[in-house]
C-alpha positions as CSV (number, residue, x, y, z in Angstrom):
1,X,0.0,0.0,0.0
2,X,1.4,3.7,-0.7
3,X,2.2,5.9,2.1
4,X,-0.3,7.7,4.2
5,X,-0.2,10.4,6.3
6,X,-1.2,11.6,10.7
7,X,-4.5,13.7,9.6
8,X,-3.0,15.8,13.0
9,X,0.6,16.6,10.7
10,X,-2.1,17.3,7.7
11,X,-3.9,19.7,9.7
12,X,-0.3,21.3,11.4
13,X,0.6,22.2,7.6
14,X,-2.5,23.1,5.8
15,X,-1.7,26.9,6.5
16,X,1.8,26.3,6.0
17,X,0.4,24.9,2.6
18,X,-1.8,27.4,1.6
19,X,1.1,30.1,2.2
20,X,3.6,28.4,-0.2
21,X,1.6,27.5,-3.0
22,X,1.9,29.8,-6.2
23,X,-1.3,31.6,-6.8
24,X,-0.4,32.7,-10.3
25,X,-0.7,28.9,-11.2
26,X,-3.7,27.8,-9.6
27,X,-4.9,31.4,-11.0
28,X,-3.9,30.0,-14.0
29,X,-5.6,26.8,-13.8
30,X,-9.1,28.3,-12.3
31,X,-9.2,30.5,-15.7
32,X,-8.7,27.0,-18.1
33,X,-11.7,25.3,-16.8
34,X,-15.0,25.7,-17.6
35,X,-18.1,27.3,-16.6
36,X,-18.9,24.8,-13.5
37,X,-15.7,22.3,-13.0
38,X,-15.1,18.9,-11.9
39,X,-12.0,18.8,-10.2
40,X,-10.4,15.0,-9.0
41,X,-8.3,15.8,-6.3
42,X,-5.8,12.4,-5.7
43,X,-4.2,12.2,-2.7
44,X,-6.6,14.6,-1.1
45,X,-6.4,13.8,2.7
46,X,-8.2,15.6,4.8
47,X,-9.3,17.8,1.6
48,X,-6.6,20.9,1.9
49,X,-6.3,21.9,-1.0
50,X,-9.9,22.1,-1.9
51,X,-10.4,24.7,0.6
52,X,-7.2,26.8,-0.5
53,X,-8.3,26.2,-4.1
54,X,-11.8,26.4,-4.5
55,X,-12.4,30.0,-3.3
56,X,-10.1,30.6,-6.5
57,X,-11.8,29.7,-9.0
58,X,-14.7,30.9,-7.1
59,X,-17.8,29.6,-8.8
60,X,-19.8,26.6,-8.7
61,X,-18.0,23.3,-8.9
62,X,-17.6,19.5,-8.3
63,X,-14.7,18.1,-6.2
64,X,-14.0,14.6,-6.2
65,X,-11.2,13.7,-3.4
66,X,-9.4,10.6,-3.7
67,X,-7.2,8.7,-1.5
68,X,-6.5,5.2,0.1
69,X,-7.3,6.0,3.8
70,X,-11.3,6.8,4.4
71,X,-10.1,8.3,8.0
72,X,-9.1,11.3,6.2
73,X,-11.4,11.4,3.6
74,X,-14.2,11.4,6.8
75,X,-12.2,13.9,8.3
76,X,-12.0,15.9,5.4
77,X,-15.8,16.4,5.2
78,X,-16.3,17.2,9.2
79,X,-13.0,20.0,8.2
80,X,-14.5,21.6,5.4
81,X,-18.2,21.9,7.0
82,X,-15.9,23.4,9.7
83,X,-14.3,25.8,7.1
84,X,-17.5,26.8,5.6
85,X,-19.3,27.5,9.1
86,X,-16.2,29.9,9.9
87,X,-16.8,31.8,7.0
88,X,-20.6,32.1,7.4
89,X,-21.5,29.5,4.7
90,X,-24.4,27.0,4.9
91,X,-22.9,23.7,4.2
92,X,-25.2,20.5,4.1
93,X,-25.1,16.7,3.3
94,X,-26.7,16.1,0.3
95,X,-26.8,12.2,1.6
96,X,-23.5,10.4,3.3
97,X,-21.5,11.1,0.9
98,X,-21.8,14.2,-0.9
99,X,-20.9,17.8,1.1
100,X,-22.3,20.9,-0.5
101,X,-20.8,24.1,0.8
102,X,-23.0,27.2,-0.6
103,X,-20.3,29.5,-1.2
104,X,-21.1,33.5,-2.2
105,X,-20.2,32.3,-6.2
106,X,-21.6,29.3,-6.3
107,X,-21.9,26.2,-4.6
108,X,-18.7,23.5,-3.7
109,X,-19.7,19.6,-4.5
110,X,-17.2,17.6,-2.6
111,X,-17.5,13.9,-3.2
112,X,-14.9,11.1,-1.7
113,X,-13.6,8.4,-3.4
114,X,-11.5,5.8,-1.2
115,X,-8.9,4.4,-3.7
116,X,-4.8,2.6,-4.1
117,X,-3.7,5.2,-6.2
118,X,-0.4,2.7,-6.9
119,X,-2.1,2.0,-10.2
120,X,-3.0,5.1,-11.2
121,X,-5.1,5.9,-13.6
122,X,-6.7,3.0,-13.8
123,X,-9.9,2.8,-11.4
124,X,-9.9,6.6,-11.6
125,X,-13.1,8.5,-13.4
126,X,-11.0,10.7,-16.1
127,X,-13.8,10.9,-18.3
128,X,-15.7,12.6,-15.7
129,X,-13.8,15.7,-14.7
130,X,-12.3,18.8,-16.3
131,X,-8.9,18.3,-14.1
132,X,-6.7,16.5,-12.1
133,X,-4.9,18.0,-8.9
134,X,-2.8,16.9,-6.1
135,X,-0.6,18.7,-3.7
136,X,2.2,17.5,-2.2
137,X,2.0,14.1,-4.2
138,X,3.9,13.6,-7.4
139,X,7.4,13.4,-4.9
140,X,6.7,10.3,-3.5
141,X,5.3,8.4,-7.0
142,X,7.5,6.7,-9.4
143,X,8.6,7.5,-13.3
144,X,6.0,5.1,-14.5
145,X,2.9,6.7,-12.2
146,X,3.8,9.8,-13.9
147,X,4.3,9.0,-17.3
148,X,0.9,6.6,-16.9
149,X,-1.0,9.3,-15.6
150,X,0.4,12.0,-18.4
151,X,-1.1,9.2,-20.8
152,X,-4.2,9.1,-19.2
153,X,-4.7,13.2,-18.7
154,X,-3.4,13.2,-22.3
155,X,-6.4,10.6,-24.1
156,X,-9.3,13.1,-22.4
157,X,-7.1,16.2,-22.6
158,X,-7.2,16.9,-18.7
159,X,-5.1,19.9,-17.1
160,X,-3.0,18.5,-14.7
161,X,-2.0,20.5,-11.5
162,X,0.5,19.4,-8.6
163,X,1.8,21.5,-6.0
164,X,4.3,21.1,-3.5
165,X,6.5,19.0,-5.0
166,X,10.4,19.1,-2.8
167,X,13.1,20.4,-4.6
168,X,15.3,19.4,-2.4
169,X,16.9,22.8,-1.5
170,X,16.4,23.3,3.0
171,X,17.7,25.1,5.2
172,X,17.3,25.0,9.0
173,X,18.8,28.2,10.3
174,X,20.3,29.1,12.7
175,X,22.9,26.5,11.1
176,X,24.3,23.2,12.8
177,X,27.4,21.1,12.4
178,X,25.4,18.0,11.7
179,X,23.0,19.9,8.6
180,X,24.8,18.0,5.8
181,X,24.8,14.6,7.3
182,X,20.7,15.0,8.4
183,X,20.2,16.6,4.7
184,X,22.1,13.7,3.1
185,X,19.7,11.2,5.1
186,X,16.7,13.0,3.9
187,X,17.6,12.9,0.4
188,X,17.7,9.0,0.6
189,X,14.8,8.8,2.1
190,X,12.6,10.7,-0.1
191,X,14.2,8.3,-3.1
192,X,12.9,5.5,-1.0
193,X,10.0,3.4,-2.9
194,X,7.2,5.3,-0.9
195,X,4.4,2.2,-2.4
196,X,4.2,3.5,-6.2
197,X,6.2,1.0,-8.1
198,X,9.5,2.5,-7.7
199,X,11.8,4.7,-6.3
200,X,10.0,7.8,-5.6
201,X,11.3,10.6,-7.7
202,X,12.1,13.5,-4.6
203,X,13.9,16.4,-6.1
204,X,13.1,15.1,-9.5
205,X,9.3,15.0,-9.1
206,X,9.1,18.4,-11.3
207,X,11.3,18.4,-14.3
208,X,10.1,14.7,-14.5
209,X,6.2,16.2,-15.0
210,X,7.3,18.4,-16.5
211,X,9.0,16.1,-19.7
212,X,6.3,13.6,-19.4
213,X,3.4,16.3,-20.2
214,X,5.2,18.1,-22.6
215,X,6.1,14.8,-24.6
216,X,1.8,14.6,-25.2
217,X,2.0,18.3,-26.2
218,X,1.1,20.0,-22.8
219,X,2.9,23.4,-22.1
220,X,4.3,23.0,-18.8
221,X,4.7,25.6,-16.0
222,X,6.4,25.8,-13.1
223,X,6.8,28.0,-10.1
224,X,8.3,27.9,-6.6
225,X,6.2,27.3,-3.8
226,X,9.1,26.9,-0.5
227,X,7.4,26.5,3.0
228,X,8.4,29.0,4.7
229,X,8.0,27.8,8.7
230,X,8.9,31.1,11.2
231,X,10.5,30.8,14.2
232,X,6.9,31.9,15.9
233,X,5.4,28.4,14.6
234,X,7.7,26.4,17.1
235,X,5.2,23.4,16.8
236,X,5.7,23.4,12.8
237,X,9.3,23.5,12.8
238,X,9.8,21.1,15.8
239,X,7.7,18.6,13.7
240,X,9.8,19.2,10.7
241,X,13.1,18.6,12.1
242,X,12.0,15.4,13.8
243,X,10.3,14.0,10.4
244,X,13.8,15.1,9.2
245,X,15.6,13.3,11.5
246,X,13.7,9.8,11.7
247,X,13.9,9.6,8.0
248,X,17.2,10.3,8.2
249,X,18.3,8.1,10.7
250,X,16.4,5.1,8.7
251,X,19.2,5.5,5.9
252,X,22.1,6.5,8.1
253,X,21.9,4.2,10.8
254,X,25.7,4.1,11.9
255,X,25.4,7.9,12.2
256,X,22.2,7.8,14.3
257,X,23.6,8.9,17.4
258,X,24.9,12.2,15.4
259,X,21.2,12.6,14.0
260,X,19.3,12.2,17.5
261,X,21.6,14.9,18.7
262,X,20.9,17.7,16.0
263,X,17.3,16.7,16.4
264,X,17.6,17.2,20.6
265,X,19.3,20.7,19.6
266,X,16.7,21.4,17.1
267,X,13.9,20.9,19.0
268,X,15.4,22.6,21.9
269,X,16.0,25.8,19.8
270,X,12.0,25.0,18.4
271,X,10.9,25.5,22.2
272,X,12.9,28.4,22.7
273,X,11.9,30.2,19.3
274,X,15.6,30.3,18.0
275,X,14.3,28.0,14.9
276,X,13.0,28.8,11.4
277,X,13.0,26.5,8.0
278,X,13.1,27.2,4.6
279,X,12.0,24.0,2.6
280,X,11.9,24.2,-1.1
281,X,8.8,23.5,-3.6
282,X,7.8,23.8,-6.6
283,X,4.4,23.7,-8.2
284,X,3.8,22.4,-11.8
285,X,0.7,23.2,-14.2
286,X,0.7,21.1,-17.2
287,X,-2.5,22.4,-19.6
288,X,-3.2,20.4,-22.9
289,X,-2.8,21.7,-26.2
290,X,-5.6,23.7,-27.7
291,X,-8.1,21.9,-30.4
């Protein structure tokens, strides 16, 4: 089965999220679809980008959010009803699985779909939606997903949209002697077959999008989207240093005692407010050629 994901880490990010991804693009991508879009969202979680993006292209549309745990995709639903009664929106069950959140422009559809997106595209309705999005996705998949699923955006001439994909440029400041060694770590861990048929691509997640969607004609955009995580989030950055660390220490194992330490030091600077992150991302907006 492919990764999953704490629903409590989802939640810690989503503003973090929001932030970093490039609003020209998804600007971009709102003005390419058409009067009332269907959006499948794979990967969705607990339905983050939905919320970010959907007051975007601000009109009526359809969301259908796809991924293998149905915890999230519950707990997506019961967090965007939350969402929408924060802003002062009605938002009601059409029946048990179908939210409609009446939003000033038009009204939000959100659907779930519990699906192993390892085989992706196959089991996935293409020929029912204008687009396909994910956010913080395309990373952990291999060569083949992507080139499969360029394929498959390619036959119904589907924009494709991921954001958040690592670049793998970070920074932890203030600096540390151990940096390089926990960075090095990382970077074999995000190449580490993450349940998608191969090594995940990391780093290369966006120029490989980008070559597969252009090969089927698409012009390809991309954009930087870094987190950006302040030293007044200590909660954020304490949790990103010790995902660092564990993932490192699973590839460095003889150098684990030099790893537990920089994450003791890290977290003790998190507490004290003395540590900020810079993580870089990129976001990618593959459109299809014009008739």
């Amino acid at each position: 089965m492919a990764e999953s994901f704490d629903g409590d880490w989802l939640e810690l990010r989503e503003p973090h999220d929001g932030a970093a991804r490039n609003l020209a693009l998804a600007e971009q991508l709102a003005a390419a679809l058409p009067a009332r879009p269907r959006l499948l969202d794979l990967g969705a979680g607990t339905g983050s980008l939905m919320r970010w993006m959907a007051p975007i292209i601000g009109r009526a549309q359809a969301w259908t959010l796809v991924d293998a745990d149905g915890g999230l995709l519950s707990r997506a639903f019961t967090t965007t009803a939350a969402f929408a009664e924060d802003q002062d929106w009605p938002a009601t069950f059409a029946n048990r699985k179908t939210l409609l959140v009446h939003a000033p422009g038009g009204a939000w559809r959100m659907e779930g779909l519990i699906a192993d997106l390892r085989e992706a595209p196959q089991g996935l309705p293409l020929g029912q939606v204008d687009a396909v999005v994910n956010t913080a996705l395309c990373d952990l998949v291999s060569e083949d997903w992507v080139s499969r699923m360029a394929a498959g955006c390619a036959k119904h001439r589907l924009p494709f949209y991921a954001a958040l994909n690592v670049t793998g440029r970070e920074r932890f400041d203030p600096p540390h002697r151990a940096d390089a060694l926990v960075a090095r770590g990382f970077a074999r861990d995000q190449l580490r077959d993450k349940g998608f048929g191969g090594i995940a691509l990391g780093a290369r997640a966006p120029g490989v999008i980008a070559a597969a969607f252009a090969a089927h004609g698409y012009s390809v955009q991309r954009a930087p989207s870094d987190w950006r995580i302040p030293r007044q989030d200590p909660e954020m950055v304490a949790q990103l240093a010790s995902g660092h660390a564990q993932a490192a220490m699973g590839q460095l194992r003889r150098d684990r005692s030099r790893i537990l330490h920089w994450a003791v030091d890290r977290r003790a600077q998190a507490g004290l407010a003395r540590l900020s992150a810079r993580i870089g991302h990129a976001d990618v907006l593959c459109l299809p050629p014009k008739e």
